[in-house]
C-alpha angles and dihedrals in degrees: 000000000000113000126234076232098080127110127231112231101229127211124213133218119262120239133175126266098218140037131220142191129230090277094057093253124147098254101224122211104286088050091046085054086041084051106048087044086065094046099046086048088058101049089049080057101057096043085064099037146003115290084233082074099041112100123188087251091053083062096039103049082053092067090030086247140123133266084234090065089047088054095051081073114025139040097209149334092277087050089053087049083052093060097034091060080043095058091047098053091060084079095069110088080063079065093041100053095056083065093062084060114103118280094207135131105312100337081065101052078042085060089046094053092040086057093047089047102047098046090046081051090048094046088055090050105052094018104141103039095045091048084049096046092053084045082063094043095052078053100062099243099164090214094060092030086063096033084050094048084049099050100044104028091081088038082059098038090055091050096043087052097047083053091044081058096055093044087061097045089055085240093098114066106248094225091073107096100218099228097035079056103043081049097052087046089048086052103055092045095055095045094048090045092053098045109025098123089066091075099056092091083060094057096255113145130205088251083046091063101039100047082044100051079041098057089049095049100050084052101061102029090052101019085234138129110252110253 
């Protein structure tokens, strides 16, 4: 009989070691800096308009620099959103290595809300370019669709493992296909993350959404009531 005590081996989301600019050369640490100037520019763009309306110059003015230095590094302003979910996603196994905390009693319903905390929190941070880079992937860009699989397949292996463990401990309905349900739970999440706000006019609060997707979460990860 498997215990709730067990820990989730977590796997993390591979990035590259090295950066490199349009010409294919290594970016050293004042055009990292450069680099990172232009994206977080960007970002601070979208949060204020549509990317449609969003021009390279737009980017460059906001770090006093020249469209010739945007395009160094990037090829364009979708590129730049590319990096910028990227870069995002990189923040994930944060996400990841709460899931390897114990799911039992009320520690685990605690593990459950600090999940749900952490990816709404994530969600806020990064809101527009991650609603921008699933927008991409729905459409079938190739570049988001993979950056997308990378980021959530390990989110939905440590789920569907936590629920394998159940199954085996009789607690988990056997009728739940781990991964079909990991997925499910990673949908709602990221639905609710991204549009919490929304809520808000029907009197749903922020500590409203996240007790009750922990609650959901604990249930069906643990086939317990929440505490």
């Amino acid at each position: 009989m498997t215990s709730s005590k067990s820990r989730v081996k977590v796997a993390s989301v591979a990035r590259p070691r090295r950066t490199v600019d349009q010409s294919g050369r290594v970016v050293g640490p004042r055009g990292l800096q450069t680099r990172d100037q232009l994206l977080d520019a960007l970002a601070a763009l979208m949060a204020q308009r549509s990317v449609r309306e969003i021009r390279v110059v737009d980017v460059a003015r906001s770090v006093s620099t020249s469209p010739a230095t945007f395009y160094q590094y990037f090829e364009d302003v979708d590129e730049a959103v590319l990096r910028l979910a990227e870069r995002a996603s990189a923040r994930m196994p944060q996400i990841l290595a709460l899931m390897g905390r114990s799911w039992r009693g009320k520690r685990g319903f605690e593990t459950a809300h600090a999940i749900v905390e952490a990816f709404i929190r994530h969600w806020d941070a990064h809101h527009a370019v991650l609603r921008l880079s699933n927008l991409r992937s729905d459409e079938g860009d190739r570049r988001f669709l993979k950056l997308r699989r990378d980021t959530m397949t390990p989110v939905l292996q440590a789920i569907a493992k936590l629920i394998e463990e159940g199954q085996r401990a009789g607690r988990v309905s056997k009728r739940m296909h781990p991964i079909a349900a990991a997925a499910a739970l990673a949908a709602i999440l990221e639905r609710l993350a991204a549009y919490h706000r929304s809520l808000e006019g029907l009197g749903v609060t922020r500590e409203h959404l996240v007790e009750t997707s922990a609650s959901i979460l604990y249930q069906i990860v643990t086939g317990r009531r929440a505490p």
